[in-house]
KEMINU-304963 format. One record per atom (N, C-alpha, C): residue in one letter; x negated, y, z negated. Coordinates in steps of 0.001 Angstrom, whole numbers, plus 500000, padded with zeros to 6 digits. Each point is the difference from the previous one (the first is absolute). Layout:
// KEMINU-304963
AXYZ
...
***
This chain:
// KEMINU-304963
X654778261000473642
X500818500947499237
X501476499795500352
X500847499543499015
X501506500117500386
X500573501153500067
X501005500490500832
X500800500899500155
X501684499372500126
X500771501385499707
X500880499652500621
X500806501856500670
X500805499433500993
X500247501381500446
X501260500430499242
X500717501275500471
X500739500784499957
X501477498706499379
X500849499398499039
X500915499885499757
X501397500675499999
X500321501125499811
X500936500174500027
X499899502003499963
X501043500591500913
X499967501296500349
X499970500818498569
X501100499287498882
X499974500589498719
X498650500028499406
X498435499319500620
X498661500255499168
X499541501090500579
X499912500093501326
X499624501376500400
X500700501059499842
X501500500039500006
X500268501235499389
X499854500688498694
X499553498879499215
X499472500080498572
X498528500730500167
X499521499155501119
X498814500323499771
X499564501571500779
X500412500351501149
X499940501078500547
X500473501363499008
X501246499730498685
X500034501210499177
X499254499897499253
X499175499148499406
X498962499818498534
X498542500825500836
X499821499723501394
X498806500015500328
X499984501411500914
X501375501075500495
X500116500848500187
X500464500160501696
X500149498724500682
X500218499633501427
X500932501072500106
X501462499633499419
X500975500391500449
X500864499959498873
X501499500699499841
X500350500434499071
X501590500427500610
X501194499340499336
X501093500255500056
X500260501324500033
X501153500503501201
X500164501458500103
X500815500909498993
X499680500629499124
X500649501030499472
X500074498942498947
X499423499590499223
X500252498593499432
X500713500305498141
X499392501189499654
X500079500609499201
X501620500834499710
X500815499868501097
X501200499723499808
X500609498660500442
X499310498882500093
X500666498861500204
X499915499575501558
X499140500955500537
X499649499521501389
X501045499956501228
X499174500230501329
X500964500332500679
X499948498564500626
X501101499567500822
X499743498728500888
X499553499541500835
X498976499456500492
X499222499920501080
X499145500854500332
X499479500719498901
X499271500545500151
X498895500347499356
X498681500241500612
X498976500048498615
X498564501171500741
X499587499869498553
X498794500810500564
X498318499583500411
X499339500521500514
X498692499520500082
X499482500894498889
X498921498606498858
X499663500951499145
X498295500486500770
X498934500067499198
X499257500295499942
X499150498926500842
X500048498346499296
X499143499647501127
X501177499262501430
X501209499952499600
X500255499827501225
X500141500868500998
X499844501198499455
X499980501117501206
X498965499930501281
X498810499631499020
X498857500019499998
X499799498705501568
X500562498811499651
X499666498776500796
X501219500070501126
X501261500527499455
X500480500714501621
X499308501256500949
X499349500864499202
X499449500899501156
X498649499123500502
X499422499266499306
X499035498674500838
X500712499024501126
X500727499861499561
X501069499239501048
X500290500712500885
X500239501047499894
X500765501485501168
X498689500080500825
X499279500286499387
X498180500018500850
X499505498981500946
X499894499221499308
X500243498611500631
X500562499873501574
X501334499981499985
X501179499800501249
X499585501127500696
X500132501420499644
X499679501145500902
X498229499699500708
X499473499685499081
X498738499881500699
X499801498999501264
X500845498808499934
X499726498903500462
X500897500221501283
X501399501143499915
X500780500542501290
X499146501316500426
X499591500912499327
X499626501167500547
X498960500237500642
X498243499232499403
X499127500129500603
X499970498712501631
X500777500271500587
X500086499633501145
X499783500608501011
X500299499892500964
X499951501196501445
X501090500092500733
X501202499426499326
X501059499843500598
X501218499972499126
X499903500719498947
X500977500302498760
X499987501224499235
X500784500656499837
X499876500918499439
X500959500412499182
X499782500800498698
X500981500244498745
X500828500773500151
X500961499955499246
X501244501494499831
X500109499365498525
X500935501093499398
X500832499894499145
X501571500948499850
X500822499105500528
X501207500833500028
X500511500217499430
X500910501026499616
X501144500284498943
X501088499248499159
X499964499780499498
X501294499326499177
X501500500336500765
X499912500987499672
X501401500291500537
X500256500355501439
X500715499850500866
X499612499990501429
X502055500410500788
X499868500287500613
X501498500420500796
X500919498757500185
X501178500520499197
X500344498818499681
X500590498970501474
X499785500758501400
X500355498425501229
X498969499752500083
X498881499829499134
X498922498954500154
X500371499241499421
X501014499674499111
X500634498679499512
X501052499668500475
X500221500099501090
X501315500276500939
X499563499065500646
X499245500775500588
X498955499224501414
X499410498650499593
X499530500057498850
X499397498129499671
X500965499706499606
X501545500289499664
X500725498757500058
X500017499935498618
X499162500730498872
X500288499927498464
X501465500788499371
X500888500649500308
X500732500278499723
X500890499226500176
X500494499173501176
X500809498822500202
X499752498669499766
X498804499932499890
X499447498818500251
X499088499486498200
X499992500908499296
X498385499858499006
X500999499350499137
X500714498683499899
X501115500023498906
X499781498540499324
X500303499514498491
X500192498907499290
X501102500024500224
X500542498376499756
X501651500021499591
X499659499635498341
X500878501063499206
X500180500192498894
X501629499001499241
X499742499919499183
X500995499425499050
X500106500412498523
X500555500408499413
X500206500776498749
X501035498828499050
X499403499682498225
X501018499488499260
X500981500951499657
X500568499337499977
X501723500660499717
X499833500699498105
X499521498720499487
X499985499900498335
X499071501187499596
X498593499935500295
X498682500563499666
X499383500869500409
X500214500126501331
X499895500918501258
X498704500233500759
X499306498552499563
X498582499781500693
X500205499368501678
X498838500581500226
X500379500185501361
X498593499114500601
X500680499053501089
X498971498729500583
X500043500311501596
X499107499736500623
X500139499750500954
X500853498631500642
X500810500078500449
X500916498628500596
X499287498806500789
X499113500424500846
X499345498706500139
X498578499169499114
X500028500644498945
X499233499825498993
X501069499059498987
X500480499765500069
X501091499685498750
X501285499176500714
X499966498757498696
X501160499029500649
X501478500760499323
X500545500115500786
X501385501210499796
X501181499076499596
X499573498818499724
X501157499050499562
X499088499745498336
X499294499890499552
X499752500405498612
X499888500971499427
X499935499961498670
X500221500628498853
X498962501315500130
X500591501180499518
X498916501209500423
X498698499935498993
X498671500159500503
X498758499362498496
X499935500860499585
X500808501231499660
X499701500670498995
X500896500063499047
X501150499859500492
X501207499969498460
X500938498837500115
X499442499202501412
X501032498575499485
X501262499649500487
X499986501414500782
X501571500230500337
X500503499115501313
X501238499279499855
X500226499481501483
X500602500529500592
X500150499883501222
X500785500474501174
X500304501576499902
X499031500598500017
X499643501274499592
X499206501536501080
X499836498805501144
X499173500983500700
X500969500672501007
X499761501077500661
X500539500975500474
X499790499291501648
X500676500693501188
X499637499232501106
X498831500807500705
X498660499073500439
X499004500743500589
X500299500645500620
X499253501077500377
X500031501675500437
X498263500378500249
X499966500844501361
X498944500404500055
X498821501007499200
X498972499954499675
X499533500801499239
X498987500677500318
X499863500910500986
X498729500900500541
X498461500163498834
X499010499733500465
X499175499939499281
X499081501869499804
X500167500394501134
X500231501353499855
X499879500939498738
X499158500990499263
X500267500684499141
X500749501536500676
X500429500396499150
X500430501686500907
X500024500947499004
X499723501217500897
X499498500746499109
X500286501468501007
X500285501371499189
X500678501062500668
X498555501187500246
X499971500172501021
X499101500898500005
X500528502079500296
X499454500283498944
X500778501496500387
X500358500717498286
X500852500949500274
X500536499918498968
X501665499381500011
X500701500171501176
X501161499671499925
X500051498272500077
X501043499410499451
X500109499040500159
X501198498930500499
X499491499961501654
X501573499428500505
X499196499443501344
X500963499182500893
X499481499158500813
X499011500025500716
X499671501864500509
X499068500283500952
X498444500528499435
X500152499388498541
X498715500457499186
X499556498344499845
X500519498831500086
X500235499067499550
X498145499382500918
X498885499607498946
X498605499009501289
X500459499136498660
X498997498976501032
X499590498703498919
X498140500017499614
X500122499450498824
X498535499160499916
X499511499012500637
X499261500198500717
X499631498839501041
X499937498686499968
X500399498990499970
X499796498558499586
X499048499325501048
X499300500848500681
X498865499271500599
X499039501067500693
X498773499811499469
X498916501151500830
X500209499704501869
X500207499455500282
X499862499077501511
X500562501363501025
X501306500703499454
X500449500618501260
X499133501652499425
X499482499675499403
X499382501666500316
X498632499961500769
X499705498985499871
X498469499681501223
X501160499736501686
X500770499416500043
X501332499890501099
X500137501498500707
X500176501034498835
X500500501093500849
X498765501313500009
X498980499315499756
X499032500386500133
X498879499586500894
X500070499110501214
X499831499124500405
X499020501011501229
X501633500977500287
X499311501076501231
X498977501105499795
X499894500219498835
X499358500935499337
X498572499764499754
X500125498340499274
X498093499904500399
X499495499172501038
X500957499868500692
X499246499371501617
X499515501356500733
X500528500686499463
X499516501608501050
X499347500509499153
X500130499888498773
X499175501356499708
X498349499027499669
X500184498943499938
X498906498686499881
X499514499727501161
X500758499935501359
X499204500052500833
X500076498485500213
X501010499500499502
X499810498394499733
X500844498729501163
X498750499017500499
X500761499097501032
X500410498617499542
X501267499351500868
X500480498931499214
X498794499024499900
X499398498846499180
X500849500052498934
X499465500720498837
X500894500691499033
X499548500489498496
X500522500349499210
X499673499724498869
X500802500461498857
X500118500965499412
X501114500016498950
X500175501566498890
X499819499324498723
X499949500292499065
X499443499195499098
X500867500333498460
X500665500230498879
X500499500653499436
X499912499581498151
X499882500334499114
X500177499888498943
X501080500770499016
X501428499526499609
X500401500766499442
X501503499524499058
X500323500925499001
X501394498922499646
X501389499940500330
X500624498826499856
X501013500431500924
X501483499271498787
X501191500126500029
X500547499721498961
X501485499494500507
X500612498172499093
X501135500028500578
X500302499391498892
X501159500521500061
X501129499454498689
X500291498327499980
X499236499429499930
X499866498602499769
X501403499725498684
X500933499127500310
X500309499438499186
X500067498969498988
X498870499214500390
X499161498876499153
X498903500387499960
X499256501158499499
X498686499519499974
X499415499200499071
X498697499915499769
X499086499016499328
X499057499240499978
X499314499370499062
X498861499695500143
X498590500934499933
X500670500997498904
X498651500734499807
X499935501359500754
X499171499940500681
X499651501103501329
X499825499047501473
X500709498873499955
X500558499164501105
X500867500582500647
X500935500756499443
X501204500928500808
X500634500478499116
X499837501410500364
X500592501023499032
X500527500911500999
X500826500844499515
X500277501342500783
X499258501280500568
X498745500061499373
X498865500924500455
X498965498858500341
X499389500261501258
X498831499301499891
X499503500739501444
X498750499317500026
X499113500750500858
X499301498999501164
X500203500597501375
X500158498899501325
X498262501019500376
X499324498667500852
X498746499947500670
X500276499661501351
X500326500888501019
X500438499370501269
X499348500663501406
X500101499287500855
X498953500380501280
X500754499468500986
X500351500662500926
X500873499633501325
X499010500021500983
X500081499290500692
X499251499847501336
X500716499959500582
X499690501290501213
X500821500116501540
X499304499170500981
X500782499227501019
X498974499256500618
X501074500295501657
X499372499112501137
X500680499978501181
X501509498835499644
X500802500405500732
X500759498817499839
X499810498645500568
X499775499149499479
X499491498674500656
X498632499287499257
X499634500608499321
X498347499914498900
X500576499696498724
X501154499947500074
X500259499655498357
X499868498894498990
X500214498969500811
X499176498559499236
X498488500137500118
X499143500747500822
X498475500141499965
X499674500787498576
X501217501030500345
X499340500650498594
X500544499652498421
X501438499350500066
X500128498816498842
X498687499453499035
X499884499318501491
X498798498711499458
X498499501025499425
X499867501394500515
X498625500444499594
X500017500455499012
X501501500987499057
X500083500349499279
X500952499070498885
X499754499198499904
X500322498153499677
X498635499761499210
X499147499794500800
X499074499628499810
X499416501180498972
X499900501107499832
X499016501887499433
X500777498885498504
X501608500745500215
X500327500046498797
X499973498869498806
X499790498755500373
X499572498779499449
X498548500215499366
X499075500624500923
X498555499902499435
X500161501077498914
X500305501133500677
X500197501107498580
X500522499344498534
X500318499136500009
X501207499512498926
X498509499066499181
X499516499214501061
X499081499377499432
X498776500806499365
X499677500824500958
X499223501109499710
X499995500421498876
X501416500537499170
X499843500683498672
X500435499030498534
X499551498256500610
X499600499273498863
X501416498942499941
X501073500403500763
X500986498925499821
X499864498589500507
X500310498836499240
X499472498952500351
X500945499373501429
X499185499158500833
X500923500085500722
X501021499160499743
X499621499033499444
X501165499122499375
X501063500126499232
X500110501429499836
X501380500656499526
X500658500851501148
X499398499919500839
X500811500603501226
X500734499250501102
X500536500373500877
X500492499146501191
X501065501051500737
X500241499773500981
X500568500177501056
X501835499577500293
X500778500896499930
X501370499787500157
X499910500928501220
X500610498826501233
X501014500637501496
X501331500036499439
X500435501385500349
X501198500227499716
X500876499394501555
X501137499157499364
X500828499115501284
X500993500478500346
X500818500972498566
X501117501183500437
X499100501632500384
X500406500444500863
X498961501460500481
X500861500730500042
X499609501134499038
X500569501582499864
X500362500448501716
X501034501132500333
X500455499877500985
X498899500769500832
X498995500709499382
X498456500481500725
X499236499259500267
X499999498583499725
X498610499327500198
X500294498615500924
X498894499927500512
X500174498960500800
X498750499120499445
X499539499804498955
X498672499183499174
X500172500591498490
X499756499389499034
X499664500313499139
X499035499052498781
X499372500673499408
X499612499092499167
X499103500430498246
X500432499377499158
X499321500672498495
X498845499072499987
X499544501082499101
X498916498748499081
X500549499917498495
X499862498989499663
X500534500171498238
X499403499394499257
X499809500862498950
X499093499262498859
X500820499220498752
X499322498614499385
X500626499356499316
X499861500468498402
X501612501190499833
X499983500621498617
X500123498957498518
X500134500285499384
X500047499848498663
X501793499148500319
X500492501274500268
X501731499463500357
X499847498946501202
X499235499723500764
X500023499381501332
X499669500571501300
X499859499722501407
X499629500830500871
X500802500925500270
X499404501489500682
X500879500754500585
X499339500897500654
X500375501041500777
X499280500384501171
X499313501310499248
X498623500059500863
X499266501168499657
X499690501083500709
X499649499164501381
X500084501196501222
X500882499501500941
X500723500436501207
X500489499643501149
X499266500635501033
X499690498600501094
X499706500645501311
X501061499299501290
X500288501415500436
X501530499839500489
X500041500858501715
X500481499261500890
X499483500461501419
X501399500653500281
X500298501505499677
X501351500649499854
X500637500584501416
X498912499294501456
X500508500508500994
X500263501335500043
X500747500686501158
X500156501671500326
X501065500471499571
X500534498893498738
X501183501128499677
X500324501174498932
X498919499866499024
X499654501387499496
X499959501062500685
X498840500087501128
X500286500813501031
X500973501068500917
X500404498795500307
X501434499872500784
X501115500758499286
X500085499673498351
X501054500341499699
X499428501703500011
X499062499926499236
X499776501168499908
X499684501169501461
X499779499708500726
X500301500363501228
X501567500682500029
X500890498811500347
X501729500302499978
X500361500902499306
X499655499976498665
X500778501009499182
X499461501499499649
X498441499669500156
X499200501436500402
X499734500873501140
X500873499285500700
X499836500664501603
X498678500466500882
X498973499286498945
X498737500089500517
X499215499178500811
X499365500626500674
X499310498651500663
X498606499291499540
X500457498738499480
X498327499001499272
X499709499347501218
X500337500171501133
X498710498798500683
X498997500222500018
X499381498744500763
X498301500463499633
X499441500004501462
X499366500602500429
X499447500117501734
X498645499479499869
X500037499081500260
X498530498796500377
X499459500330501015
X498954501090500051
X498839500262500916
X499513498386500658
X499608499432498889
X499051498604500533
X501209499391501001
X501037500351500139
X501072498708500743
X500482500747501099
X499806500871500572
X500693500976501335
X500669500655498892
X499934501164499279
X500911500698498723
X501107499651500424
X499953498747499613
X501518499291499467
X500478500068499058
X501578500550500224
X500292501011498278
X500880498456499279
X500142500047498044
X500668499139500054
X500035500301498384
X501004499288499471
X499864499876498172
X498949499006499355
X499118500436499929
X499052498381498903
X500815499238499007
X499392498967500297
X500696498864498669
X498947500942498838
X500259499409498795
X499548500071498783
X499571498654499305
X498862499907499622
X499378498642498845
X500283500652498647
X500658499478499003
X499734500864498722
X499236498992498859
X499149500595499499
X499461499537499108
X500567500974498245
X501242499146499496
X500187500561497956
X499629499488499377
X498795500367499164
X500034499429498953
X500694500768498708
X500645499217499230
X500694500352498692
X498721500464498826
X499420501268499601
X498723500351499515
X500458499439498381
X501305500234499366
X500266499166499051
X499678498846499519
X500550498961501314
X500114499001499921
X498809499402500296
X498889500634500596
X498767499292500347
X498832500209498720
X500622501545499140
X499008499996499251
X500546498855498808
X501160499804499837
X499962498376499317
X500151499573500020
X499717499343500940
X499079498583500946
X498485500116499789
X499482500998499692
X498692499957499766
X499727500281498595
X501045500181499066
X500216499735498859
X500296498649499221
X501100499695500813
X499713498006499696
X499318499736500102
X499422499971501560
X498776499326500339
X498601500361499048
X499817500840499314
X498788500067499046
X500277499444498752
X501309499665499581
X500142500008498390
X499570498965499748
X499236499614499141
X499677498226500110
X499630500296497872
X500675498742500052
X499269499819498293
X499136498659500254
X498776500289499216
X499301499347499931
X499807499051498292
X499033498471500662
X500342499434498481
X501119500008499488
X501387499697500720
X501134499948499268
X500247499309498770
X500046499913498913
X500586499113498599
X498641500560499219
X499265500117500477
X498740500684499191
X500206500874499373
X500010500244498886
X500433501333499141
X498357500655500219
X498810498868499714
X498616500749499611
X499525500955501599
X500784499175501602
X498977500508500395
X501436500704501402
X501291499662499727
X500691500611500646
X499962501461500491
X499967500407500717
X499899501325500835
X501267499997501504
X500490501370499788
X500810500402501155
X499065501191500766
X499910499461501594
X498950500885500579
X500758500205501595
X500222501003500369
X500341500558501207
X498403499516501069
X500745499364500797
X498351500208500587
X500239500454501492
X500551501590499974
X500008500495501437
X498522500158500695
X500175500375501340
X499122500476500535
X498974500794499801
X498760500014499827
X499774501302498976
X500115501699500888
X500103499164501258
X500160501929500886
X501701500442499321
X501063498758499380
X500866500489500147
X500286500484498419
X499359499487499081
X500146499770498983
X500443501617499561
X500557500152498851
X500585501281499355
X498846500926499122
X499033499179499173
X498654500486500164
X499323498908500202
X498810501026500581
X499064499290500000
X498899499436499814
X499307500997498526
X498663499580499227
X500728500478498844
X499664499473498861
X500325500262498635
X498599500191499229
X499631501703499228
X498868499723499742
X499928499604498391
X499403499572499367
X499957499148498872
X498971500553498336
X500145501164499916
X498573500099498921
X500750498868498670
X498795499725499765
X499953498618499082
X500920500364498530
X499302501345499918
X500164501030498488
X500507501218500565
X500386500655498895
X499898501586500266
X499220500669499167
X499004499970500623
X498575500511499484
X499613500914501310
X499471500920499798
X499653501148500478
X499037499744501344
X498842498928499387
X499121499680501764
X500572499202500789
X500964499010499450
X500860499327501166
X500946500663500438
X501027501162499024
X500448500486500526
X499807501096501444
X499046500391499513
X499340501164501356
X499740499040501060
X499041498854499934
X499498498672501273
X501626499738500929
X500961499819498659
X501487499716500530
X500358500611500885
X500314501400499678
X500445501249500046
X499638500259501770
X498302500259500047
X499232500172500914
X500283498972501478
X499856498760499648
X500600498700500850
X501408500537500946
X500552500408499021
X501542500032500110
X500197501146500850
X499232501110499740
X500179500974501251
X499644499894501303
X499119498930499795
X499063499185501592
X500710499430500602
X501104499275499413
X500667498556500567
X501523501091500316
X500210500673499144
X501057500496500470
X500252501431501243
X498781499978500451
X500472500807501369
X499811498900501482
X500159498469499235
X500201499343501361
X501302498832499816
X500405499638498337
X500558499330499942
X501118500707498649
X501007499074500020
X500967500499498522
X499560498522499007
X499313501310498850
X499692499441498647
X500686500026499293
X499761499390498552
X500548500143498418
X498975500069499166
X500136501021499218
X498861499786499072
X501139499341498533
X499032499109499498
X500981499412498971
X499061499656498705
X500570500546498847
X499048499474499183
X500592499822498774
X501407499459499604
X501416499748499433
X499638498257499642
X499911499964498784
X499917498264499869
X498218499205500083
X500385498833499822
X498781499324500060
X499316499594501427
X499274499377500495
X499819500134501659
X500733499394500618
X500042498036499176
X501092499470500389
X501378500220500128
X500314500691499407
X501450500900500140
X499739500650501512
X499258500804499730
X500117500888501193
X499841499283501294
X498822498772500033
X500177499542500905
X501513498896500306
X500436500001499241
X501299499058500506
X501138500829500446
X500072501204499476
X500853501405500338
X499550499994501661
X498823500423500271
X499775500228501554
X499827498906500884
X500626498484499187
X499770498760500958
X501546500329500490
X500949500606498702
X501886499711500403
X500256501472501047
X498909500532500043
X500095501490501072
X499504499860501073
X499257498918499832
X498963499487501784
X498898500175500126
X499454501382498954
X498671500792500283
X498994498458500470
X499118500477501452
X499299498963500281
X498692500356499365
X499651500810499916
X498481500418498651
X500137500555498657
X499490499127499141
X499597501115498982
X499097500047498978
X499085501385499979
X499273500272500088
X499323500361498021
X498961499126499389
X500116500308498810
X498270501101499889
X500518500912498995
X498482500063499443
X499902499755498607
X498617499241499657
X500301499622498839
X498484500315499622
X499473499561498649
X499215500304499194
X498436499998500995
X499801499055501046
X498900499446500546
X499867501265501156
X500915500564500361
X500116500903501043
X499148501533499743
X499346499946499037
X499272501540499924
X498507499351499883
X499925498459500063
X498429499682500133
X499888499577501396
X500929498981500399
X499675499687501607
X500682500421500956
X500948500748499736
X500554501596500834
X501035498915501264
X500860499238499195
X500274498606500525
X501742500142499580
X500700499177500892
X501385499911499294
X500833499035500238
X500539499231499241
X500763499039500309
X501403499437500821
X500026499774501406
X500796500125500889
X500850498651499821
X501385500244499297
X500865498753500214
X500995499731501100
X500022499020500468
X500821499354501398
X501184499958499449
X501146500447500629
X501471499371499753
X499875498829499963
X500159499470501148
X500192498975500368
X499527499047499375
X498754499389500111
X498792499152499053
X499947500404499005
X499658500998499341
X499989500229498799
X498654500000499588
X498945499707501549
X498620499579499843
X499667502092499261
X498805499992499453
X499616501276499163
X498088500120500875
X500131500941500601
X498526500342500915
X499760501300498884
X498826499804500036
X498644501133499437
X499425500494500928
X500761501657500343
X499327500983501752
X499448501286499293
X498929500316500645
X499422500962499570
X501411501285500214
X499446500982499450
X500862501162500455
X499789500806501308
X498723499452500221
X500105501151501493
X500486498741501146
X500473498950499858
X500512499118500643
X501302500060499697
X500734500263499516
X501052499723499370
X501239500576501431
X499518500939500250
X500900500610501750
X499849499302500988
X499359499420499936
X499345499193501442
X500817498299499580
X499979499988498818
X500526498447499563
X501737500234500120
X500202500808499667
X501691500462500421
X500322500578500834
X499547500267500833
X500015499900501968
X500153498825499812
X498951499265500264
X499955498922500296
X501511498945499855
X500743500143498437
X500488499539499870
X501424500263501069
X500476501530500120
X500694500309500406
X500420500046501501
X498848499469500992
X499541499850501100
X500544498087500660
X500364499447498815
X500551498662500211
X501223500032500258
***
């Protein structure tokens, strides 16, 4: 069978609004920038994705969840160094008044949007920072930000569930949530936008264990990746050789986009200075008193494990899109072929007709399957239609009843994938989709 994959970012964004993935924000006035929505089934295959990561950090014995606030006091951005430190150098045309990032752009040519020469303004810093007034009055001392990274609210929360958790080094906090920065280039879809939503897990460890625990959580987050169907041959490994002024290791994994590679998660060994800072400016005390070592008091390093939940759910969106039979008009098909634990649904049930005994057989099926899995009942079009509709949605089953089904109480189970068509009784039919879903 020939295939070919994912060509170009402009097919999936085509294809994600026709098929209900995702959907330009506010679009209906002309859309906002960088920004979009999850429709129906992409909502659907990010909260599978969200399940996924939390499950694979939480059911541990040595991790545990929060979810912190968005908005947070504003010298917690003091203390990490984002208020001075969170900055692009910006450049603005003189002519047009589009605005580039400066090391993005050769500043001795012509501006690409209106042509203009010798036009740009002199770089200047540009805080990535959103701000926003909390109160009713509005003046400096009402002034938080939107967080541009979940990371320091598990940071200043650090003391809170080691005690009230009961918890010894090493272990994690675990976090899901969104965080927002005024990007001045974004792009590439839901590659980088200004809202997006971070998957991240800090590990506190002793100081001195930090390449041990590199290499272990090196190793988790690679298999997970493989785990939920990405090939590995679109992935790889970037050591970062310039290091943020927290880290003493770092390293992404990145998957090979449509646009080219770029990073999906970072695992990054950020040393004690989260801590630390936050210590200094909170006047509190974070050490940690190590019973196992003579209670030797001290700051833990940190392992962090981000993944970008955006950016990974498309990566697992490329990675499924495949057209099949390309140039074939007779037998061409576009088929998502996710995971089926991850898939957006996951049985499609099928009555042949809408006739009254298949309908009820339908009907009946459909209430069975759907208190363990998310169905569709569909019965819009001819079958082949329908089945090529739930090949471009992923559905990994679906499920027909047709004329033969009220004599041998039987139903016709089609494969995504193969396309092979099995004849299962109906009181098998739960046990055959376990089955499937169990791979």
């Amino acid at each position: 069978m020939s295939e070919e994959n994912l060509k170009s970012m402009a097919d999936l964004v085509a294809h994600c609004k026709q098929r209900g993935f995702i959907f330009q924000s506010s679009e209906i006035y002309g859309g906002l920038g960088s920004c979009w929505d999850m429709g129906p089934l992409g909502v659907e295959l990010k909260n599978n994705l969200k399940a996924t990561w939390w499950k694979a950090m939480t059911f541990r014995d040595d991790i545990d969840g929060i979810d912190a606030s968005i908005l947070m006091a504003p010298m917690v951005w003091k203390a990490s160094g984002h208020v001075d430190n969170f900055t692009d150098p910006m450049v603005d045309c003189k002519s047009c008044k589009s605005r580039f990032r400066s090391d993005n752009i050769d500043l001795t040519a012509p501006c690409p949007v209106c042509k203009a020469k010798d036009s740009y303004t002199e770089p200047r810093n540009f805080n990535l920072m959103f701000k926003t007034q909390m109160g009713p009055v509005e003046d400096t001392s009402a002034l938080v930000y939107l967080r541009p990274e979940t990371a320091q609210g598990i940071f200043v929360n650090f003391p809170n569930v080691q005690q009230s958790m009961r918890r010894k080094l090493p272990f994690g906090i675990a976090q899901i949530g969104k965080a927002f920065r005024n990007e001045i280039t974004p792009g590439n879809f839901i590659f980088r936008t200004r809202e997006f939503e971070q998957m991240e897990m800090q590990y506190f460890i002793k100081p001195g264990t930090q390449a041990e625990a590199m290499e272990m959580w090196k190793d988790l987050r690679w298999k997970w990746h493989l785990n939920n169907g990405l090939r590995a041959e679109k992935l790889q490994w970037k050591k970062h050789e310039s290091l943020a002024h927290y880290a003493d290791a770092a390293f992404d994994i990145e998957y090979e986009f449509a646009h080219g590679w770029g990073e999906m998660e970072g695992i990054h060994s950020r040393t004690d200075f989260d801590l630390k800072q936050h210590e200094e400016y909170s006047k509190k005390n974070l050490h940690y008193t190590d019973q196992m070592d003579g209670n030797k008091k001290y700051i833990p390093f940190v392992l962090e494990t981000s993944v970008g939940c955006d950016r990974c759910m498309l990566a697992l969106m490329s990675d499924a899109y495949r057209t099949e039979f390309p140039g074939d008009p007779e037998k061409e098909r576009t088929v998502m072929k996710f995971k089926p634990s991850l898939a957006p649904i996951k049985v499609a049930v099928l009555p042949l007709m809408k006739k009254g005994d298949m309908e009820e057989t339908a009907t009946k099926l459909l209430r069975e399957l759907q208190k363990d899995y998310k169905c569709e009942y569909d019965t819009a079009g001819s079958i082949g239609k329908r089945y090529r509709r739930h090949d471009e949605i992923g559905t990994p089953a679906c499920i027909t009843v047709d004329f033969d089904t009220a004599t041998d109480n039987a139903v016709t189970i089609r494969d995504r994938d193969t396309m092979v068509q099995e004849r299962i009784s109906l009181d098998k039919v739960q046990a055959y989709i376990k089955e499937k879903f169990s791979l």
